[in-house]
C-alpha distance (Angstrom), angle and dihedral (degrees) to the residues before:
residue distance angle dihedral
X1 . . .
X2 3.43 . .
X3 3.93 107.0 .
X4 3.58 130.9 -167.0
X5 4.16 119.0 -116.5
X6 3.54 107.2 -73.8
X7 4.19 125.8 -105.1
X8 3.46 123.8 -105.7
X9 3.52 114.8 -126.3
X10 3.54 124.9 -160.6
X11 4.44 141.3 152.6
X12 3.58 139.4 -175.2
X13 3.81 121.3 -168.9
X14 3.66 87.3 -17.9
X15 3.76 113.9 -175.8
X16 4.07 136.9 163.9
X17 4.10 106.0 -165.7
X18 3.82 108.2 -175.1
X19 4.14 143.8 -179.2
X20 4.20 83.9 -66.6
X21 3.53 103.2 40.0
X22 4.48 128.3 -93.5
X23 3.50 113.6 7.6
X24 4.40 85.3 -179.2
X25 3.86 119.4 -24.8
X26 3.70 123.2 -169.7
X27 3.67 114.3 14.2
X28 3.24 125.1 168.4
X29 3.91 131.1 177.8
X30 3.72 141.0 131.3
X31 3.73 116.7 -145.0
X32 3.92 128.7 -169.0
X33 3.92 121.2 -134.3
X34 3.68 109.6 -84.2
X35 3.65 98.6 18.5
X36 3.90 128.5 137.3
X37 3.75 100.7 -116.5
X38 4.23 100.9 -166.3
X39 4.32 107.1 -167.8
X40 3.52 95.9 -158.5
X41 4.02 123.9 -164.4
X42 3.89 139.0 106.4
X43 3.83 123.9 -85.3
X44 3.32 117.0 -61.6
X45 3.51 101.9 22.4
X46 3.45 98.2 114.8
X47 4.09 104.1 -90.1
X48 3.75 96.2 137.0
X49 3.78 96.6 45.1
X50 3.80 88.5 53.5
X51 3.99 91.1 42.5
X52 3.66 86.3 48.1
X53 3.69 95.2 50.5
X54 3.40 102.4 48.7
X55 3.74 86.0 57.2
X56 3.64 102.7 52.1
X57 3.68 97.2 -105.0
X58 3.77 95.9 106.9
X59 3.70 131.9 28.4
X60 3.91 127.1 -127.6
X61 3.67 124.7 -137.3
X62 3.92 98.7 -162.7
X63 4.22 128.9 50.9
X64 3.58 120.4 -13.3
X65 3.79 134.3 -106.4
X66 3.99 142.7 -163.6
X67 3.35 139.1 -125.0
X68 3.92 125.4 179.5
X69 4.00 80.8 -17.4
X70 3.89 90.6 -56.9
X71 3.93 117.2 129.4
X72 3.44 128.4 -124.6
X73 3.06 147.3 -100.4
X74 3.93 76.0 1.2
X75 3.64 107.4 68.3
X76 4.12 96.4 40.0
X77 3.84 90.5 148.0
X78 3.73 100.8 47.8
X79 3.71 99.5 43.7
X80 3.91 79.6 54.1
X81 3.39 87.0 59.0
X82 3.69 99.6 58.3
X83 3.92 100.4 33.9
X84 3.49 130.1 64.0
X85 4.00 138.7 -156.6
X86 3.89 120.0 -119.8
X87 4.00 107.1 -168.1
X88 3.62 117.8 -26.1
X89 3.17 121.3 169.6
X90 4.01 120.0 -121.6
X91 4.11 86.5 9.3
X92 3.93 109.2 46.0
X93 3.92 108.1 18.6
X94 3.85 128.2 155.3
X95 3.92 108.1 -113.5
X96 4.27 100.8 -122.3
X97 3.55 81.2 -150.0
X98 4.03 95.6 56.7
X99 3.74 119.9 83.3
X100 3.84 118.1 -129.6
X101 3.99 83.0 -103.0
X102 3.80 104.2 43.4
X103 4.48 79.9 47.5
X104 4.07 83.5 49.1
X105 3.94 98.1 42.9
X106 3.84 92.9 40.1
X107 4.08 93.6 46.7
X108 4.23 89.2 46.8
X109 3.93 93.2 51.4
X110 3.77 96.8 49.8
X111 3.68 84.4 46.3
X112 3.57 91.4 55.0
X113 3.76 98.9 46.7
X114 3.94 97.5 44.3
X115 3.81 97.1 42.5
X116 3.94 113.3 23.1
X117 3.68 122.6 108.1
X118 3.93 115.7 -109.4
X119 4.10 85.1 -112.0
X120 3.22 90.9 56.5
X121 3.85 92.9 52.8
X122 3.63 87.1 63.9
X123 4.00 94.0 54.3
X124 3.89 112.9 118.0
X125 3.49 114.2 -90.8
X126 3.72 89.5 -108.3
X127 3.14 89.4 56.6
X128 3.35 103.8 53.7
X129 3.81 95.3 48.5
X130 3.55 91.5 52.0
X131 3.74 88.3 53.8
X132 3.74 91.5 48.3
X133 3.81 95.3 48.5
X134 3.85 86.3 51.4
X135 3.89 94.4 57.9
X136 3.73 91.3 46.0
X137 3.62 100.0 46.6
X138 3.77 84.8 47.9
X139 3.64 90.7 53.6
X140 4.09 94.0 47.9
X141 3.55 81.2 54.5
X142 3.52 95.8 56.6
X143 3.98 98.4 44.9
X144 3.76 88.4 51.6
X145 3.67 85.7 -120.8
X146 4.25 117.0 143.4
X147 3.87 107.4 -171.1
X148 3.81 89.0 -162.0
X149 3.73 84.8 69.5
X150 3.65 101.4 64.9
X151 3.46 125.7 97.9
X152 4.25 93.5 -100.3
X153 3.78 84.3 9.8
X154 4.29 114.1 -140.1
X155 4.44 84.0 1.9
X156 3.87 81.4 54.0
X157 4.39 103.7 120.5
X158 4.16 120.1 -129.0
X159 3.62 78.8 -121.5
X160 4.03 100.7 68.0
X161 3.82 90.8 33.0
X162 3.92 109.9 110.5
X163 4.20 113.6 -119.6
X164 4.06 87.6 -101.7
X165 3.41 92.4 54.5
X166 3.72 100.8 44.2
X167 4.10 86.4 52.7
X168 3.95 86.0 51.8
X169 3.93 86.6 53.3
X170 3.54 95.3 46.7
X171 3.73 101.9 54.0
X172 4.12 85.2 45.2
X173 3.91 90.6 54.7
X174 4.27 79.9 52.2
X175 3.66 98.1 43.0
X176 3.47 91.3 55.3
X177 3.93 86.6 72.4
X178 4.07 87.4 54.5
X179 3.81 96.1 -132.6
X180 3.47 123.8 -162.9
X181 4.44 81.6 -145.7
X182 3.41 114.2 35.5
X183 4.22 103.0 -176.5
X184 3.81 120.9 -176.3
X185 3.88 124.0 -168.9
X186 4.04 125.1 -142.6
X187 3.89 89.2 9.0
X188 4.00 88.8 166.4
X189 3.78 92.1 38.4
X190 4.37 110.5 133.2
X191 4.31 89.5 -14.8
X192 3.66 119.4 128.3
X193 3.91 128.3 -129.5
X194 3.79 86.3 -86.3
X195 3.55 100.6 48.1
X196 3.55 92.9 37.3
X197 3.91 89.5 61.8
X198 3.95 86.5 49.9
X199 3.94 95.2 50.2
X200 3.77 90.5 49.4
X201 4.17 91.0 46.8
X202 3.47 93.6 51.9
X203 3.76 100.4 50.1
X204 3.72 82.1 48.6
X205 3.76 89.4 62.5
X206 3.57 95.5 48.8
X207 3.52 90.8 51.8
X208 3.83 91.9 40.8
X209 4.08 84.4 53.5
X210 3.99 84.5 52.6
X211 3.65 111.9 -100.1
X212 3.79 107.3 127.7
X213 3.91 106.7 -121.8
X214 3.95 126.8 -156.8
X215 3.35 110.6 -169.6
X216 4.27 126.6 179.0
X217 3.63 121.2 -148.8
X218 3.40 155.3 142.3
X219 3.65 101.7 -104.2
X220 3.81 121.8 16.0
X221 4.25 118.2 -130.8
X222 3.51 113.3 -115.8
X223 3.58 115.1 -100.9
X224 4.07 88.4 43.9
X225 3.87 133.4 121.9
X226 3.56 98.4 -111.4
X227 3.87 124.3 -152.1
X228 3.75 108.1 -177.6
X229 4.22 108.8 -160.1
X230 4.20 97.7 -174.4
X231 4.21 86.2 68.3
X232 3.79 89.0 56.4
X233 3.96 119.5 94.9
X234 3.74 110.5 -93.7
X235 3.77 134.3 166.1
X236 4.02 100.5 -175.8
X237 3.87 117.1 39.8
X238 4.16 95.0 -170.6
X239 4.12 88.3 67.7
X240 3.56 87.1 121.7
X241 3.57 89.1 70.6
X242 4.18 112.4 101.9
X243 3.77 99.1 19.4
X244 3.91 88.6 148.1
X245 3.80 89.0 59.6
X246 4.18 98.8 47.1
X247 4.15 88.8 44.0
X248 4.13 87.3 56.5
X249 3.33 86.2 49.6
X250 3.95 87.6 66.9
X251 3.78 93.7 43.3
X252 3.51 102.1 -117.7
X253 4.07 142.7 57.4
């Protein structure tokens, strides 16, 4: 897959304080493009907030931080523009009642819409779905995912899809987008040893192909830029709680 220069990613004395108390308070980190950035910490210690803020889908309150040379908690909209979210949970789930293709169709036509040129609106249809099948079969490619595999391969449901596979689907339904920061939440969440291994050596490879990759966890691979939140000042530890409700407040998931 062709990917786009990796994002920068950088914070100083960055801090989210909400209605019950620190979500994350003084990170600090500096992170190359195309590096595997691993935030590290148990649940609830503010992971997703920080994932979320560093992509523009929640904004800080303390310190500042930069992504793909974009300030925050500034430039919220245009570091959404050049990141995208792998599985989150209550902001980028897989539908169980989608099928891998209705997920791939669905995620290539809003793509489309929001981010083709106007010339390209005016392709012939052919065209255009040629184009689109290009960007998602470049994107299965990437996420190591083959739909012919699967049990009733593309007509296979999110529901009968095992957890590996589902992550594999939701970082293709982001790399269709071609971010420059791809960031996926709970990337060990429910995988064995095995599959845990596989999860952690793909992301590699996406980051290795130069898409910066933020990844939260439980335990961070070796080799991995490690941002720990539980050693960070808090005075709440159920923060994570209403993270629908603070990313509306930016105006965009």
């Amino acid at each position: 897959m062709d990917s786009p220069h990796g994002a920068a990613v950088s914070a100083e004395d960055f801090g989210l304080e909400g209605p019950r108390g620190w979500a994350f308070r003084g990170v600090g980190f500096t992170a190359e493009p195309g590096s595997l950035l691993a935030v590290e910490g148990p649940s609830g210690s503010g992971r997703t907030c920080l994932l979320l803020a560093l992509t523009g889908r929640m904004r800080s309150t303390e310190g500042h931080a930069e992504t793909g040379g974009l300030r925050l908690p500034g430039k919220l909209a245009a570091v959404r523009g050049i990141s995208a979210l792998g599985p989150v949970p209550g902001v980028s789930e897989l539908d169980p009642a989608f099928t891998v293709a209705e997920h791939l169709r669905e995620r290539a036509l809003l793509q489309h819409r929001f981010d083709g040129s106007l010339r390209a609106l005016f392709r012939p249809r052919a065209e255009r779905a040629a184009t689109a099948q290009a960007r998602i079969d470049a994107a299965l490619d990437a996420a190591g995912l083959d739909p012919a595999s699967l049990p009733k391969a593309e007509r296979t449901s999110v529901r009968d899809l095992e957890r590996l596979e589902a992550l594999r689907l939701s970082i293709a339904l982001a790399l269709i987008a071609r971010p420059r920061l791809l960031a996926v939440d709970d990337t060990d969440l429910k995988l064995s040893d095995a599959e845990r291994l596989e999860a952690w050596a793909l992301l590699r490879t996406i980051a290795d192909d130069g898409t910066t990759v933020l990844a939260v966890c439980s335990e961070a691979p070796e080799g991995a830029l490690t941002v720990r939140t539980d050693t960070t000042t808090r005075t709440d530890t159920t923060t994570e709680e209403g993270t629908a409700d603070a990313i509306a407040e930016t105006g965009s998931a």
